[in-house]
C-alpha positions as CSV (number, residue, x, y, z in Angstrom):
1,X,241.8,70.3,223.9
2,X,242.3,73.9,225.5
3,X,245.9,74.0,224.3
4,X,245.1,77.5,222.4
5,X,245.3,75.4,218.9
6,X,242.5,76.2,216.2
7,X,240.4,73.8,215.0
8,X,240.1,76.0,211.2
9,X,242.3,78.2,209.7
10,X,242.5,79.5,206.8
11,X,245.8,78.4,206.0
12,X,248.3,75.1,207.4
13,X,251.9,75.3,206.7
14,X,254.0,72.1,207.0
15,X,257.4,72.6,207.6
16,X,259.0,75.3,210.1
17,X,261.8,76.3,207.9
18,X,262.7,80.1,206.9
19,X,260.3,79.4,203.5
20,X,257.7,77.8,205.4
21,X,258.0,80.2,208.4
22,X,258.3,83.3,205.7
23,X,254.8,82.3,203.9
24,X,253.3,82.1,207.4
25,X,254.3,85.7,208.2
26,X,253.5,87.3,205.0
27,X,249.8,85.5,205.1
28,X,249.4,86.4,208.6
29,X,250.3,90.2,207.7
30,X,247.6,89.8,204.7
31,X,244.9,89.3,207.4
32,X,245.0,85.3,207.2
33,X,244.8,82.9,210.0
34,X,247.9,80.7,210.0
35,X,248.9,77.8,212.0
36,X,252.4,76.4,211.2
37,X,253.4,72.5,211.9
38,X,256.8,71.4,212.4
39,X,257.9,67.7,212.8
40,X,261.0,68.5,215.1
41,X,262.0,71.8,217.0
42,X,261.7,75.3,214.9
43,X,264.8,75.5,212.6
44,X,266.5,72.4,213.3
45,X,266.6,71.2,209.3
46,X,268.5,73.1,206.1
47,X,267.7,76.1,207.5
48,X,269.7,76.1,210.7
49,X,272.7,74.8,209.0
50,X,272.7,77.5,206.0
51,X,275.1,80.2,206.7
52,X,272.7,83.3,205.4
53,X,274.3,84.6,202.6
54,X,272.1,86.9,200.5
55,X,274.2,86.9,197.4
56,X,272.8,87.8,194.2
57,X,276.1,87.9,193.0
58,X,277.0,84.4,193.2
59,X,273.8,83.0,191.0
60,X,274.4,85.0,187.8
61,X,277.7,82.8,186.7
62,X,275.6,79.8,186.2
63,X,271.9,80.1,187.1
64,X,268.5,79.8,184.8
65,X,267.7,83.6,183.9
66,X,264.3,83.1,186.5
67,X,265.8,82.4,189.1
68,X,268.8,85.1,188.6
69,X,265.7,87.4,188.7
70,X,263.7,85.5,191.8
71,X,267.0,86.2,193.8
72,X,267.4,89.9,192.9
73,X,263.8,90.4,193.6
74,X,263.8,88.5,196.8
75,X,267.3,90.3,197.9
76,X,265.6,94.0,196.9
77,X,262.7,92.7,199.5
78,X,264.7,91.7,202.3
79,X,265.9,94.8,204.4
80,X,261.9,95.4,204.6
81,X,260.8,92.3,205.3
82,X,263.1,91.9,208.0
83,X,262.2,95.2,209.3
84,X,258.7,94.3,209.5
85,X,259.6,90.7,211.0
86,X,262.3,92.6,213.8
87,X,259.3,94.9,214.8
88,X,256.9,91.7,214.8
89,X,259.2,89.8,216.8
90,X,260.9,92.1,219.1
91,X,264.1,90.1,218.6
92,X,266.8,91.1,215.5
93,X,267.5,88.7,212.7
94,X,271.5,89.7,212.7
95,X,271.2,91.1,209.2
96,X,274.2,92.7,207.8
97,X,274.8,94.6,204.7
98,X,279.0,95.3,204.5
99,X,279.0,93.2,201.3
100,X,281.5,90.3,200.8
101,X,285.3,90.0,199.5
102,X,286.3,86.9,197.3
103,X,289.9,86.5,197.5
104,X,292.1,85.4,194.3
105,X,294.9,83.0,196.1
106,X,296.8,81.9,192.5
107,X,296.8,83.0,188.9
108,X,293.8,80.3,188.4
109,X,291.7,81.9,190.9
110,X,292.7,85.4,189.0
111,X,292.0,84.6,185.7
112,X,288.1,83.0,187.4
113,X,287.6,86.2,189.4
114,X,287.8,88.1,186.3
115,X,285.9,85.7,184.1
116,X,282.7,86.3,187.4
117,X,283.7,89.7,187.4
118,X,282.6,90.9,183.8
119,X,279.6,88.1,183.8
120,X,278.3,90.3,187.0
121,X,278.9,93.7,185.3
122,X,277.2,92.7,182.8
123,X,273.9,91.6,184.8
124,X,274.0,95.6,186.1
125,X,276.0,94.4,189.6
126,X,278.1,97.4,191.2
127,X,280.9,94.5,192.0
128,X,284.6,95.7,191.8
129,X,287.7,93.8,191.1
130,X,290.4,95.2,193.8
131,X,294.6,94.6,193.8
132,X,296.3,92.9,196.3
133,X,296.8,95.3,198.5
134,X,293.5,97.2,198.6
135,X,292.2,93.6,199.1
136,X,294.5,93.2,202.0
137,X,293.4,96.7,203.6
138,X,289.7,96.0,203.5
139,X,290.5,92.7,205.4
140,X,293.9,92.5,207.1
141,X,293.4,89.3,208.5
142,X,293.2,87.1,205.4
143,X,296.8,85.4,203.9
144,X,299.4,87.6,202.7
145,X,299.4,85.5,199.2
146,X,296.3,87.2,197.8
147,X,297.1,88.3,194.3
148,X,293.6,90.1,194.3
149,X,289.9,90.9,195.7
150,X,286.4,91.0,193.8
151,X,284.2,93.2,196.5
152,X,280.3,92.9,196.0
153,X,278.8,95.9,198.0
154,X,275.3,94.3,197.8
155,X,276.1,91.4,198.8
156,X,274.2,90.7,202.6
157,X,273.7,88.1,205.0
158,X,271.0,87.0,207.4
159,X,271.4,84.5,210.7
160,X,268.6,81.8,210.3
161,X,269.4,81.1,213.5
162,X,268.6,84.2,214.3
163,X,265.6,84.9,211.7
164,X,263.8,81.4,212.5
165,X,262.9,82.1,215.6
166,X,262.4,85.7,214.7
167,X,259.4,84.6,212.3
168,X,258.2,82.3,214.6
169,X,258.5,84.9,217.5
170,X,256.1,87.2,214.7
171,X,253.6,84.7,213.7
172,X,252.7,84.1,217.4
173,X,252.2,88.0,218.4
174,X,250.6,88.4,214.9
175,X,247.9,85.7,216.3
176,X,249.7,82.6,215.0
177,X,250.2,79.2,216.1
178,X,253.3,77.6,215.4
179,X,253.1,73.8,216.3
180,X,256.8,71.9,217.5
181,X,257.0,68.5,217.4
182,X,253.9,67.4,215.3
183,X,255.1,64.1,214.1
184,X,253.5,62.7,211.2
185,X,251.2,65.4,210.0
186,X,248.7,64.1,206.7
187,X,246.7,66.0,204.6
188,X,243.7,65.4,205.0
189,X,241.3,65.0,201.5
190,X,237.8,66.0,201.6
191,X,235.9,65.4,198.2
192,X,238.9,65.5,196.4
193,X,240.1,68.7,198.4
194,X,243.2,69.5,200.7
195,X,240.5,70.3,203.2
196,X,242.8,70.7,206.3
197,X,245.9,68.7,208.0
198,X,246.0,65.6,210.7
199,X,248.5,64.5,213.5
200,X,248.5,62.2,216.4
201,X,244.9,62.8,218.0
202,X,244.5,66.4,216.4
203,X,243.3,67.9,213.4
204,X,242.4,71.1,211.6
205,X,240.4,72.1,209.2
206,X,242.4,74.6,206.5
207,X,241.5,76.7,203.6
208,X,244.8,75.9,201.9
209,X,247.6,73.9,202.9
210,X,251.2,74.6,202.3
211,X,253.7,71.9,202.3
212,X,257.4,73.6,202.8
213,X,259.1,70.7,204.6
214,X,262.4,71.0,202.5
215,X,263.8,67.4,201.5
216,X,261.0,66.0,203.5
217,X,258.8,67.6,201.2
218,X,257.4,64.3,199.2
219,X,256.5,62.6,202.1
220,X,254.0,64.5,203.0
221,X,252.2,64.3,199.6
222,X,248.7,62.6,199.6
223,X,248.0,59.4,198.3
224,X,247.7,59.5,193.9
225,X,250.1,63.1,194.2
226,X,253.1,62.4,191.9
227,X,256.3,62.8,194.0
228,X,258.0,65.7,192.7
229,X,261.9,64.6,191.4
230,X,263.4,66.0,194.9
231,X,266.5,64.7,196.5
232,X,268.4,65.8,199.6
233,X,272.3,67.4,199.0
234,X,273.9,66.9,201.9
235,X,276.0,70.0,203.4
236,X,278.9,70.0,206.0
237,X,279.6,72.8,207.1
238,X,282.1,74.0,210.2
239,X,281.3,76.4,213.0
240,X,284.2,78.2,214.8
241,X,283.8,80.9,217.7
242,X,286.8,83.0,219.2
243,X,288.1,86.2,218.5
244,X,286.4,88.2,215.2
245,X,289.0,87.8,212.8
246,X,287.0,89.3,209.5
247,X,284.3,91.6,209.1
248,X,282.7,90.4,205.2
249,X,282.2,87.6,203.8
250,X,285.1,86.0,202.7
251,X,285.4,83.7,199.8
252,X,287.6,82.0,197.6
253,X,286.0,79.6,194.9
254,X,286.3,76.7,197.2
255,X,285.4,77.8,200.4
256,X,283.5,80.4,202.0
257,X,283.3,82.0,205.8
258,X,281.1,84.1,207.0
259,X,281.5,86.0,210.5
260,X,279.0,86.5,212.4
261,X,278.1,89.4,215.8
262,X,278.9,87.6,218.5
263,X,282.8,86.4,216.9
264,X,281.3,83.0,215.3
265,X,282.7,82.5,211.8
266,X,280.7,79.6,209.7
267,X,282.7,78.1,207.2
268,X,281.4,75.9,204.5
269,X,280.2,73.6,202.4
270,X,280.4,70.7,201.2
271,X,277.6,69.4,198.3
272,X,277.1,65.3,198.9
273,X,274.9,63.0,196.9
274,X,274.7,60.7,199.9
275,X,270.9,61.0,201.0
276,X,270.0,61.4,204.3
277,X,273.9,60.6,205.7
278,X,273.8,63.3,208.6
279,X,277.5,62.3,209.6
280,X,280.1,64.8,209.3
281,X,283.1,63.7,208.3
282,X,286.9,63.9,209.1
283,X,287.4,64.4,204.9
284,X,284.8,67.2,205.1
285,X,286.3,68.9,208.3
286,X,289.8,68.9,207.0
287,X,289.2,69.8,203.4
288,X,287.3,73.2,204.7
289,X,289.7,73.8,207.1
290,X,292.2,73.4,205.3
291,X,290.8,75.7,202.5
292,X,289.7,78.4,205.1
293,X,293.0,78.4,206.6
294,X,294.9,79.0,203.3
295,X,292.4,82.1,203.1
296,X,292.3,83.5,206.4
297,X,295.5,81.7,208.5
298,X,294.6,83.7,211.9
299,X,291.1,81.5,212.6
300,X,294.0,78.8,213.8
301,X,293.5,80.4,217.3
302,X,289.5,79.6,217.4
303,X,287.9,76.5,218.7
304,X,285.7,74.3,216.7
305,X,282.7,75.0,218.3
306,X,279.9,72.8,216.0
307,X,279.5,70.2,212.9
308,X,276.2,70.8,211.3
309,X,275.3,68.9,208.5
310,X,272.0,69.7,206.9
311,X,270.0,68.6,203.3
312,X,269.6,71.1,200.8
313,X,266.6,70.1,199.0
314,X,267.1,70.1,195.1
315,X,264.9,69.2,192.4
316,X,266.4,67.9,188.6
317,X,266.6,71.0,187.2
318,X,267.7,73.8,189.9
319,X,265.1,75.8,190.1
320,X,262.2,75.7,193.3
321,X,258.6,74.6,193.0
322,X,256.5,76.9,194.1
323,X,252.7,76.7,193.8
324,X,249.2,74.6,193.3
325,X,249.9,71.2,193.4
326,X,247.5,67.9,193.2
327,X,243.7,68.6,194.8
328,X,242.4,71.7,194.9
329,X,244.0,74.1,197.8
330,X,247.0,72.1,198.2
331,X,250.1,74.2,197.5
332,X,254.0,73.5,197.8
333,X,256.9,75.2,198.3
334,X,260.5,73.5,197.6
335,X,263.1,72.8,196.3
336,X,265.3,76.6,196.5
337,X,268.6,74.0,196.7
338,X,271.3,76.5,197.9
339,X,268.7,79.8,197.9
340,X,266.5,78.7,200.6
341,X,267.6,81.7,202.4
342,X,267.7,84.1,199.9
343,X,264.5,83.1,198.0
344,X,262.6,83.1,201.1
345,X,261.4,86.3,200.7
346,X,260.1,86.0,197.2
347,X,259.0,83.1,197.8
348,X,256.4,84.1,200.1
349,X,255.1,87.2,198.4
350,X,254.7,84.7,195.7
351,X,252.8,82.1,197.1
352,X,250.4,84.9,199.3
353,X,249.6,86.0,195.7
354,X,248.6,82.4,195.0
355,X,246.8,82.4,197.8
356,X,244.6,85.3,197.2
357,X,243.5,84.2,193.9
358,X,246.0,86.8,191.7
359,X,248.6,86.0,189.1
360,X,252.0,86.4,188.4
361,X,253.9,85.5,185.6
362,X,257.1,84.4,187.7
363,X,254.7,80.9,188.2
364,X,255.1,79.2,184.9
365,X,259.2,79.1,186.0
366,X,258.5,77.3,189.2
367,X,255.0,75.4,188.7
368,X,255.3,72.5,190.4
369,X,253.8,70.7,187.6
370,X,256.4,71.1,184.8
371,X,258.1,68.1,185.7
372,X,255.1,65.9,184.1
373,X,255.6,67.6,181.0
374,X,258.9,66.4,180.3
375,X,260.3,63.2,180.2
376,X,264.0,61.8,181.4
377,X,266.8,64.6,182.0
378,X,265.3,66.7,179.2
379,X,265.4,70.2,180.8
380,X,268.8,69.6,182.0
381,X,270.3,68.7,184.9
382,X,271.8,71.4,186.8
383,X,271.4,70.6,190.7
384,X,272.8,67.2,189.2
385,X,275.9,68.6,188.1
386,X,276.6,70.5,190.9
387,X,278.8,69.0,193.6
388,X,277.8,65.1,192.0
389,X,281.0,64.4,193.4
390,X,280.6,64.8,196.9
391,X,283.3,66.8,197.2
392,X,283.5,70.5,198.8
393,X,282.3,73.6,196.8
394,X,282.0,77.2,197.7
395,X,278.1,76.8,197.2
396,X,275.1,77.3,200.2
């Protein structure tokens, strides 16, 4: 079939995602061939829900020390690897760099800003607690009722819905092939190898194959691979377009909204233990409304222009699997939870190390395999706890 579709590569990524997408780019600028398969539409799962923020700030209050350190590294990596991605691509990736502004709306919130406030300074983060009315000058939109501000300078965001298609954009002028709507792709298992990938009447043969399908992630697993302990989180998150209102970031510790070029503020989100429930609620809506309101009042003028509802995909202890997994040149990468965007980066500078046969001692944190090694809850359950009540949280 003439359809400009390889039949080897040396690498086959699963999933379309920003991870998935961000392997693909870094192999491809390591000289690799790459062809990237993606069940639906290019960024249509976690990723084009997520609202981008690149906030090392935010994991150090109750994060495992490796993945405080994956984030850093991954943020430090991020205005170059979009640069090189922008060029690639020809198209931008709406990154920003203003920092963001979490707003103290009662004593409580105070006495919590202060609590995150030392725990950052303490990690070596340049964050700064503000009064009321310096808080109020930096952002004169949000409610007159702020008793103070924390501002995080190195705080950033991306647009995945911007930087998905971006990626994709690259890996095609890099040489790429980035398949949509390959439904029920299979590894395929040659002499107990992951010798290349099936779907419908097509196949390829592959060097490696990466599975970074998110959530979906297990499914894709070959017959006697043990299902990793994945579950989908389910985010709802509300998208309003108008008039810009704010220029950061704005949080408060039960809500967050982040503004957007072209006037778009995305407010959010909501952590659900409900599966694969993609309905967005009136409970949701309202409760994030409702707390984005009390922080900014002036976004009563915009229109609700979307409900997106994605899966965050979290495994038992919080932290991603990343690496070799079951036969030989089968690798995954899962499981970043609320990071997907942020840990993209690392991610793939990671797993292109992987690839070319080095080491790095960031592994034995996220080997896929550490799960077999313990039994029950043992290593704690933090994705667990967070948000096991459905309700709303400030979170990604």
């Amino acid at each position: 079939m003439n359809d400009g579709i390889p039949a080897t590569a040396d690498l086959v990524v699963i999933g379309a995602g920003v991870v998935g997408l961000a392997c693909a780019f870094r192999a491809i600028e390591a000289g690799l061939s790459v062809v990237v398969l993606e069940q639906g539409a290019v960024g249509t799962g976690a990723s084009g829900v997520a609202a981008g923020m690149l906030s090392p700030a935010l994991e150090v209050e109750d994060s495992e020390p490796a993945l405080i350190a994956f984030a850093r590294d991954s943020m430090a990596r991020y205005p170059g690897f979009v640069a090189a991605v922008e060029a690639a691509a020809g198209l931008a990736c709406g990154y920003r760099s203003e920092g963001s502004l979490w707003l103290a709306l009662d004593r409580d919130d105070h006495l919590l800003l202060e609590r995150l406030y030392a725990i950052q300074r303490e990690a070596g983060l340049s964050t700064r607690l503000l009064p009321a009315p310096e808080t109020r000058q930096r952002e004169p939109n949000i409610t007159p009722r702020t008793v103070a501000g924390l501002f995080a300078p190195d705080d950033h965001q991306v647009d995945p819905r911007r930087l998905v298609p971006a990626l994709a954009a690259a890996i095609r002028r890099r040489g790429g092939n980035v398949v949509e709507r390959a439904a029920d792709a299979r590894v395929l298992i040659d002499s107990g190898r992951a010798g290349g990938v099936a779907w419908a009447d097509r196949r390829i043969a592959a060097g490696a194959v990466l599975l970074a399908a998110g959530s979906y992630s297990n499914a894709l697993l070959p017959a006697g691979c043990a299902a990793l302990p994945l579950r989908p989180v389910k985010g709802q998150t509300v998208r309003l377009r108008g008039p810009r209102v704010i220029d950061h970031v704005v949080r408060t510790p039960r809500v967050y909204l982040v503004p957007r070029e072209d006037g778009e503020i995305v407010i959010g989100a909501t952590m659900e233990e409900l599966g694969f429930d993609a309905r967005a609620t009136v409970w949701a809506v309202h409760d994030l409304l409702a707390e984005a309101r009390r922080a900014v009042p002036s976004i009563d003028e915009l229109a609700i222009a979307e409900l997106p509802v994605g899966f965050r995909p979290a495994l038992r202890d919080g932290l991603p699997a990343i690496g070799a997994y079951g036969p030989a040149g089968l690798f995954v990468a899962t499981g970043h939870y609320r990071h997907g965007i942020l840990l993209a980066v690392a991610t793939a500078d990671l797993m292109l190390t992987l690839l070319t046969g080095a080491r790095d001692e960031r592994l034995a944190a996220f080997d896929p395999h550490r799960f077999a090694a313990k039994s029950g809850a043992g290593h704690g359950d933090r994705a667990e706890r967070h948000g096991h009540d459905g309700r709303r949280s400030a979170a990604g």
